[in-house]
C-alpha positions as CSV (number, residue, x, y, z in Angstrom):
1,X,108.9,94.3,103.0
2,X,108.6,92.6,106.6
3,X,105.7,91.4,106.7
4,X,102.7,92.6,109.0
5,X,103.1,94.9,111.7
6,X,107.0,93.8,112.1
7,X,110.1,95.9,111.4
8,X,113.2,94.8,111.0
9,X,116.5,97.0,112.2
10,X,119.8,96.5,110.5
11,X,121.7,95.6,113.5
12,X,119.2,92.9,114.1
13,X,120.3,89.2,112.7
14,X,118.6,87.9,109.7
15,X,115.4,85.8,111.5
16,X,114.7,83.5,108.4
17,X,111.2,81.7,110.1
18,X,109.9,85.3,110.3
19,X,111.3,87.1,107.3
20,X,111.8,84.2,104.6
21,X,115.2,83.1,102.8
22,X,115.7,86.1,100.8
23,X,114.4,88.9,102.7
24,X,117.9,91.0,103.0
25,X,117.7,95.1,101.1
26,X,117.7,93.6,98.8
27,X,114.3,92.2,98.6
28,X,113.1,95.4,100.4
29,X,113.9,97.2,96.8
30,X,113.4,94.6,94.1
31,X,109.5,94.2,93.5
32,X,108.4,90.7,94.2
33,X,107.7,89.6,91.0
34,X,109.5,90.2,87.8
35,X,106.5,91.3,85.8
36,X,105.5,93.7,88.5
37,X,108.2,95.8,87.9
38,X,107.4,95.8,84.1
39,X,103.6,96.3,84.7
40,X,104.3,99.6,86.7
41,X,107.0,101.0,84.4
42,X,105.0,100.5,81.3
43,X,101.6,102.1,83.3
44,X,104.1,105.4,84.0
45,X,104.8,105.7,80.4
46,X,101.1,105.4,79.4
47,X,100.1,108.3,82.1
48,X,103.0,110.3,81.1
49,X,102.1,110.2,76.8
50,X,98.5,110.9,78.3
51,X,100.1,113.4,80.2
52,X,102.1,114.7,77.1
53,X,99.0,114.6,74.9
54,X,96.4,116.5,76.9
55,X,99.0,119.0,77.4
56,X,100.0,119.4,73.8
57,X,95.5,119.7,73.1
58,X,94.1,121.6,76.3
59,X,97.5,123.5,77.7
60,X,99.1,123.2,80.9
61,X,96.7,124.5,82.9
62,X,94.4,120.9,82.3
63,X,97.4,118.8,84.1
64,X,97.8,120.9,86.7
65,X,94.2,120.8,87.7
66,X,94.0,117.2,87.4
67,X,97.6,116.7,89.5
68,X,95.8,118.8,92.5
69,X,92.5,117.2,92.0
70,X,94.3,113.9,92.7
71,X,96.5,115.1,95.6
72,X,92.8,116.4,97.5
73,X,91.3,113.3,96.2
74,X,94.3,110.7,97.6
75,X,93.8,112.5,100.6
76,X,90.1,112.4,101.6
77,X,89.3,109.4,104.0
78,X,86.7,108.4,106.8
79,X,87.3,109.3,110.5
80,X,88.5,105.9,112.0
81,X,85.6,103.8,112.9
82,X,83.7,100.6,111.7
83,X,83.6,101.4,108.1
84,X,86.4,101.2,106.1
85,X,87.5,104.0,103.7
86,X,87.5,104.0,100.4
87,X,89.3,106.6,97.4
88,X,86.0,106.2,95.3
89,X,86.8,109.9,93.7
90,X,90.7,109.4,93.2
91,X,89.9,105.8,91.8
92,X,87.2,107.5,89.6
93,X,89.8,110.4,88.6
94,X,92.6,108.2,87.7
95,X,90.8,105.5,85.8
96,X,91.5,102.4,88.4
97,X,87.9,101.4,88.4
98,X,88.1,99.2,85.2
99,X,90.8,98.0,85.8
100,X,91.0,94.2,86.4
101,X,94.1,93.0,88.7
102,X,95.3,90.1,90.0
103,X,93.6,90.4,93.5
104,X,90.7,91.1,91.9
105,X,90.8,87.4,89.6
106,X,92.1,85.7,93.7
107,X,89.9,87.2,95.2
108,X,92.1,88.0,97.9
109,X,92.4,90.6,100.8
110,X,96.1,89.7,100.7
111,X,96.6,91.1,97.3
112,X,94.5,94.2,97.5
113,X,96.2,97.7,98.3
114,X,93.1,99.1,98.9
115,X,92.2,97.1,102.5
């Protein structure tokens, strides 16, 4: 993705100081790493046998619940202002509180989704 603030139009020439050497559709689609791509197919097969598995013990009805809880949760934020907002509940909900990532190890704002 361009980076920042900065779009890019197709019409526009390829502006490699700005964009990088390989920052064509191309890049726009393909995740930037290799493993990424791996890493997020193989957490959509764990949520769907979950998925599969709390629907084959508790019904339907359990899935559903937990799809709209998510959707209300993914949605809640803070009025602008100077504190930033955080999805506590939907992090809670989904299990992404133990997890341990990469911008966690770096420490990094740059790496974190949720800033």
């Amino acid at each position: 993705m361009a980076s920042g603030s900065m779009k890019r139009e197709i019409s526009e020439t390829h502006d490699t100081l700005r964009f990088g050497l390989n920052a064509g559709v191309k890049a726009d689609l393909a995740p930037p790493h290799p493993l990424q791509s791996t890493i997020q197919s193989e957490a959509k097969f764990w949520a769907d046998k979950k998925k599969f598995g709390t629907e084959a013990i508790y019904g339907s009805a359990l899935n559903i619940r937990k799809d709209l809880d998510a959707q209300i949760l993914s949605r809640f934020q803070r009025p602008p202002g100077a504190l930033p907002s955080s999805l506590l509940g939907y992090e809670a909900l989904t299990g992404s509180l133990d997890d341990f990532g990469f911008e966690d190890y770096l420490n990094s704002k740059t790496f974190c989704h949720c800033y």
